[in-house]
MITOR-120829 format. One record per atom (N, C-alpha, C): residue number from 1; residue in three letters; z, x, y. Coordinates in Angstrom, 2 decimals, padded with zeros to 5 digits, m for minus. Example, Ala and Ser with C-alpha at 12.3 -4.5 7.8 and 13.67 -1.06 7.14 Angstrom:
residues 2
> 1; Ala; 007.80; 013.19; m005.69
> 1; Ala; 007.80; 012.30; m004.50
> 1; Ala; 007.80; 013.20; m003.30
> 2; Ser; 007.08; 012.85; m002.25
> 2; Ser; 007.14; 013.67; m001.06
> 2; Ser; 007.87; 012.90; 000.03
This chain:
residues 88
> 1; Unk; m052.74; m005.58; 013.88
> 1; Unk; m051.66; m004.62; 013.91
> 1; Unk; m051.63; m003.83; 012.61
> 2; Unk; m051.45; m002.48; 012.52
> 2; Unk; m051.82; m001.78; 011.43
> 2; Unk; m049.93; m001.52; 011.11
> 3; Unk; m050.19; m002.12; 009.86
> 3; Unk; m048.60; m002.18; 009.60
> 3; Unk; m048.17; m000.83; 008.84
> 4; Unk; m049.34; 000.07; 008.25
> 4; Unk; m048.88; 001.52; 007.64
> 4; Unk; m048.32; 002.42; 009.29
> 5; Unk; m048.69; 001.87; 010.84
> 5; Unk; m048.32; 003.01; 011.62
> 5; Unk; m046.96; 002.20; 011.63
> 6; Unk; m046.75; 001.16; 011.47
> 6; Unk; m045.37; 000.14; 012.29
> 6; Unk; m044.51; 001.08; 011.48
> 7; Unk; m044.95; 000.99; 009.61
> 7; Unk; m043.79; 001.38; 008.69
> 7; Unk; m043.34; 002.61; 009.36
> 8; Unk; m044.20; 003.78; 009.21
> 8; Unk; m043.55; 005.06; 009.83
> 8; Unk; m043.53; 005.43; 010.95
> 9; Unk; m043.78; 004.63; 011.95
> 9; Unk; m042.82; 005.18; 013.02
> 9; Unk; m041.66; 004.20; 012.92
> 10; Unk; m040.84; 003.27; 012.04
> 10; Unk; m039.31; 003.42; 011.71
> 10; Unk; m038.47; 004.43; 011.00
> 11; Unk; m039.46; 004.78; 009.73
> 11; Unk; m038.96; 005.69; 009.29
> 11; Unk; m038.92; 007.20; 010.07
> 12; Unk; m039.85; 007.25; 011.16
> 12; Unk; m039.06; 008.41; 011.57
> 12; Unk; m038.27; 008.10; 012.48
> 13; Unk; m037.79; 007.22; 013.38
> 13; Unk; m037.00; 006.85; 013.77
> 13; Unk; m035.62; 006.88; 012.71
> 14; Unk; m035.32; 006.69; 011.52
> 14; Unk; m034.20; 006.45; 010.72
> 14; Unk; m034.09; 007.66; 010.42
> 15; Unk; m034.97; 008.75; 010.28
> 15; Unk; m035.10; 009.85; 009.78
> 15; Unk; m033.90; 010.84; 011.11
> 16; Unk; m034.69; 010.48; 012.10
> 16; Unk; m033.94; 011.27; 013.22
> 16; Unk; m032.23; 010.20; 013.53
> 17; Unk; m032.01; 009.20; 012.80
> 17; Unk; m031.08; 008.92; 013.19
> 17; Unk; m030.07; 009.08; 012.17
> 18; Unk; m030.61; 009.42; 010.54
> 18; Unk; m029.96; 010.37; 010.08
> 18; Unk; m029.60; 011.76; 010.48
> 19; Unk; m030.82; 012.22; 010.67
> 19; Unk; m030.03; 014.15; 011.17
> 19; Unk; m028.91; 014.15; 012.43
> 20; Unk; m028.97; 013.09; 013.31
> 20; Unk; m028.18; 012.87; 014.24
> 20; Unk; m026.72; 012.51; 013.60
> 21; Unk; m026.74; 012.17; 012.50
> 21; Unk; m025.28; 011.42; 012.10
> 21; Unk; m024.96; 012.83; 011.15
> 22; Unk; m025.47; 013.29; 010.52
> 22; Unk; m025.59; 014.50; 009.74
> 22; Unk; m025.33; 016.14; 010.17
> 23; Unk; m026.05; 015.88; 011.38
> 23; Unk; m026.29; 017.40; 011.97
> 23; Unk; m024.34; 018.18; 012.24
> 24; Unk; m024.08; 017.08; 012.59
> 24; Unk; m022.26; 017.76; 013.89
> 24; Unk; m021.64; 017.80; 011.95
> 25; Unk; m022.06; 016.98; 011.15
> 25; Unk; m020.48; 017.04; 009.84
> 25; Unk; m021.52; 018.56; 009.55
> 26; Unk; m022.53; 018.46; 008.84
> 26; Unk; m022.99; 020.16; 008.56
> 26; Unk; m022.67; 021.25; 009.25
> 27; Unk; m022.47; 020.83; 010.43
> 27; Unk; m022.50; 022.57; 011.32
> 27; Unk; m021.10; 022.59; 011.49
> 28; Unk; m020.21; 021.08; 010.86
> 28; Unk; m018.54; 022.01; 011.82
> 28; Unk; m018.46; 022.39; 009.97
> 29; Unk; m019.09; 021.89; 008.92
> 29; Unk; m019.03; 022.74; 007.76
> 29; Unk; m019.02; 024.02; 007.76
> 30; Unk; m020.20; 024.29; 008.17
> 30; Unk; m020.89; 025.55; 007.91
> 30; Unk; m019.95; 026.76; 008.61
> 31; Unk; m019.73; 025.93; 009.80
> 31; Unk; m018.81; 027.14; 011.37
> 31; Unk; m017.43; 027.39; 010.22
> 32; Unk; m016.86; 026.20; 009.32
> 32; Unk; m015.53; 026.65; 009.29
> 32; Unk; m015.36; 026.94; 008.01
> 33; Unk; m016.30; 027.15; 007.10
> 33; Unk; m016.00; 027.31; 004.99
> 33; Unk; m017.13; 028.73; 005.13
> 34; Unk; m016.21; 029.39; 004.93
> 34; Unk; m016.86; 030.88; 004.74
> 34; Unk; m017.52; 031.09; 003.56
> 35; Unk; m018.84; 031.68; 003.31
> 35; Unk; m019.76; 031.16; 002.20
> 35; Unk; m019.55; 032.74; 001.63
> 36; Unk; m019.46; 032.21; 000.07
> 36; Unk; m018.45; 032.93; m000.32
> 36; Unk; m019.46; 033.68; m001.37
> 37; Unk; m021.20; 033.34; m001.24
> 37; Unk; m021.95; 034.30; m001.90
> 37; Unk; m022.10; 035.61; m001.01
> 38; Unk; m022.02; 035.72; 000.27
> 38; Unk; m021.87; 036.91; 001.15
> 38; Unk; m021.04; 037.42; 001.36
> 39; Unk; m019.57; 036.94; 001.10
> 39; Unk; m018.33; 037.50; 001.36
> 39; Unk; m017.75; 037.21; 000.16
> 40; Unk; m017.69; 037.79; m001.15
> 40; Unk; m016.97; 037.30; m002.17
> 40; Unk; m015.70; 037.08; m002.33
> 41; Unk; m015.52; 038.34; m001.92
> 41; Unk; m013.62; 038.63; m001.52
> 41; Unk; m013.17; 036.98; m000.77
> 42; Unk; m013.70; 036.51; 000.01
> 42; Unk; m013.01; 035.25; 000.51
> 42; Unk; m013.53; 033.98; m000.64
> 43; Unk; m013.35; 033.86; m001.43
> 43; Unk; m013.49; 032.79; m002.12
> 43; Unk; m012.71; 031.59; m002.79
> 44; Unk; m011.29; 032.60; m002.33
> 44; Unk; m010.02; 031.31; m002.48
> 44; Unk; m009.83; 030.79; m000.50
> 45; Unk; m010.60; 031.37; 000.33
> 45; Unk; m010.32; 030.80; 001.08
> 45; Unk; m011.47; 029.36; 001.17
> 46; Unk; m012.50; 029.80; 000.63
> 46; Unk; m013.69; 028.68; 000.69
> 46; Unk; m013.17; 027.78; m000.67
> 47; Unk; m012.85; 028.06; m001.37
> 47; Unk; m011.81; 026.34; m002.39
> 47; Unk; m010.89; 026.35; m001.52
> 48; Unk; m009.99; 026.65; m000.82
> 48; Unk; m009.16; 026.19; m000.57
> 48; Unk; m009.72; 025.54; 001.24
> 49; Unk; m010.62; 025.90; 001.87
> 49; Unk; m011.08; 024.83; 003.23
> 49; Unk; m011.93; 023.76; 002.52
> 50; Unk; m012.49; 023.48; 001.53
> 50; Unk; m013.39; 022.69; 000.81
> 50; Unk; m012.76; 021.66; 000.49
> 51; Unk; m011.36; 022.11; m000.38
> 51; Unk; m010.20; 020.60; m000.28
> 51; Unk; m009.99; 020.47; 000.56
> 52; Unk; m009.66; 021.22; 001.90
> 52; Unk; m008.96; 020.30; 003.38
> 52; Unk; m009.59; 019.57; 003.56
> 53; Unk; m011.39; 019.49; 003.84
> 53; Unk; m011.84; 019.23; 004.54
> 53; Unk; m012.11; 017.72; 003.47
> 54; Unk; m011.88; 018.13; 002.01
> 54; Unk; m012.32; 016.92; 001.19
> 54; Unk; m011.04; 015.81; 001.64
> 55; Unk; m009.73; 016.21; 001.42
> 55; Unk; m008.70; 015.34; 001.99
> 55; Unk; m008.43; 014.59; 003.53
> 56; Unk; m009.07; 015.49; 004.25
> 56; Unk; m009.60; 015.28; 005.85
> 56; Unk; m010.46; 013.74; 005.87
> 57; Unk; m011.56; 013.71; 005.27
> 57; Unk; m012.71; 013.33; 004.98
> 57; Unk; m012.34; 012.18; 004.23
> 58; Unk; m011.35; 012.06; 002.85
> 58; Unk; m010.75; 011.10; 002.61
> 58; Unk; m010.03; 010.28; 003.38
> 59; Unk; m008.74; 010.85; 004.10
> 59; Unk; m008.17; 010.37; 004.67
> 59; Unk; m008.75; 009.51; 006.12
> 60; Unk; m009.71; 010.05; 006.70
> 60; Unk; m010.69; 009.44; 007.65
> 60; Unk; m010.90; 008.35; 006.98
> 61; Unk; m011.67; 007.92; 005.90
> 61; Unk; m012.52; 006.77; 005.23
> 61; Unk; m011.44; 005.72; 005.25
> 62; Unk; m010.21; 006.39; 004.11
> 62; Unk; m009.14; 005.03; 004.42
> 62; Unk; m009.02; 004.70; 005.28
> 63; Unk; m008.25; 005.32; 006.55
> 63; Unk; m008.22; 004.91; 007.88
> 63; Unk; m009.52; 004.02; 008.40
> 64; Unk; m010.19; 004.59; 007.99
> 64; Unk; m011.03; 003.37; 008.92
> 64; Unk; m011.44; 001.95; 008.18
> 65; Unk; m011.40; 002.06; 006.17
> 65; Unk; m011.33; 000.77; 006.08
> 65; Unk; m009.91; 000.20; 006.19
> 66; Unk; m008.81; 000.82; 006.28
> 66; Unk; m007.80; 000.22; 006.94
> 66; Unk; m007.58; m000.44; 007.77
> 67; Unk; m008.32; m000.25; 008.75
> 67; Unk; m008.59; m000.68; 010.49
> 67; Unk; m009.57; m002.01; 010.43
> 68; Unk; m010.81; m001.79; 009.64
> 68; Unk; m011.24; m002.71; 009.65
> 68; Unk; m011.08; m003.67; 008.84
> 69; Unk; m009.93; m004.03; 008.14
> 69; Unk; m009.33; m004.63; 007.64
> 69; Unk; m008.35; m005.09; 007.83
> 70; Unk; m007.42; m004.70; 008.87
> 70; Unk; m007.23; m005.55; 010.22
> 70; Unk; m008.03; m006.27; 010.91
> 71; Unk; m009.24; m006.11; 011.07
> 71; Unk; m010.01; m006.77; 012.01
> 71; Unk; m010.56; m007.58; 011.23
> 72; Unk; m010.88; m007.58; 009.54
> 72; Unk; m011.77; m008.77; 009.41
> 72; Unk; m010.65; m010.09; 009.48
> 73; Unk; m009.04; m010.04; 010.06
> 73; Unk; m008.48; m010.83; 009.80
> 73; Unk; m009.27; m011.51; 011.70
> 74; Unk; m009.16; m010.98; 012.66
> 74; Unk; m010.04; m011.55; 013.68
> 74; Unk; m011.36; m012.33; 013.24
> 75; Unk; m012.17; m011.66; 012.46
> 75; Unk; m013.62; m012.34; 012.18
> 75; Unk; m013.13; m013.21; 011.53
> 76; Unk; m012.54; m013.60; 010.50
> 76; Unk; m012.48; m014.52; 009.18
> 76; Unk; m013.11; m014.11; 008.01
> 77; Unk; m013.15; m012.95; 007.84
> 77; Unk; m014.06; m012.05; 006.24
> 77; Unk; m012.89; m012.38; 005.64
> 78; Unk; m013.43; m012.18; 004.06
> 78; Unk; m012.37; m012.69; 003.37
> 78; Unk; m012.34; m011.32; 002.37
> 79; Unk; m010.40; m011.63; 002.56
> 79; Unk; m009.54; m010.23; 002.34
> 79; Unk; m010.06; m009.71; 000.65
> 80; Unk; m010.45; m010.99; m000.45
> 80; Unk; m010.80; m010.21; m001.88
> 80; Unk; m011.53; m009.40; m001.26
> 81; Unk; m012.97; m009.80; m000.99
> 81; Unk; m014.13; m008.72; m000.64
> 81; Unk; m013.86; m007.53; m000.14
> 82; Unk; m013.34; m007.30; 001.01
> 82; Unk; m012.50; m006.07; 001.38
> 82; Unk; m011.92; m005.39; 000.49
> 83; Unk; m010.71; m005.77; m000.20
> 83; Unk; m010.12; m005.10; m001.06
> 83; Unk; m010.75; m004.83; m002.04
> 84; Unk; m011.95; m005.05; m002.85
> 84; Unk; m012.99; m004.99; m003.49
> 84; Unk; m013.87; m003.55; m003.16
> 85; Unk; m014.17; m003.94; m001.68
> 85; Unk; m014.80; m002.41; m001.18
> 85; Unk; m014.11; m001.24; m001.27
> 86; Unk; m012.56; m001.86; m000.74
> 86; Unk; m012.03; m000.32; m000.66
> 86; Unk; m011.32; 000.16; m002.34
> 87; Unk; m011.20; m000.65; m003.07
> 87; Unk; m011.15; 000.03; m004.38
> 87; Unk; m012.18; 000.93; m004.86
> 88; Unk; m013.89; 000.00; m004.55
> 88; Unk; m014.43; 001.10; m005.11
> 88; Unk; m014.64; 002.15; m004.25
C-alpha cells in the first residue's frame, strides 16, 4: 500500500471539507460588507457591518459553548475544563 497516495487523498478530502465549512461564512461576507476600496464613500458602513457581524459571530460561539456546557453535564466532562475553554 503506497502510503504517500493514502496521505493525500485525506488531505484532499479535509481540504474540500474545509472550503465546504468556509465557502457559505465568505460569501454571506462578501454579499453583505460593501468593500470599501471600490466604493469609498461607504466606508463607515463597512466598520460599522464588520462589528455586527464580529458581535454576531461572538455571540454565536458563546451560545454554543453555553449549550454544550449544559450537555457535558449529560456526558460527565468535567465543568473546570469547560470553563477553562471558554475563558480562553
Amino acid at each position: 500500500m503506497n502510503l504517500n497516495l493514502y496521505l493525500s487523498d485525506i488531505d484532499g478530502w479535509l481540504v474540500c471539507l474545509k472550503w465546504a465549512v468556509i465557502a457559505p461564512l465568505h460569501a454571506t461576507l462578501y454579499y453583505t460588507i460593501p468593500d470599501c476600496k471600490v466604493k469609498q464613500n461607504l466606508f463607515l458602513v463597512t466598520f460599522f457591518m464588520s462589528i455586527l457581524w464580529t458581535a454576531i459571530f461572538s455571540y454565536v460561539m458563546v451560545w454554543m459553548v453555553s449549550n454544550f456546557m449544559s450537555c457535558s453535564q449529560v456526558k460527565r466532562i468535567n465543568n473546570r475544563m469547560l470553563k477553562i475553554t471558554k475563558i480562553r
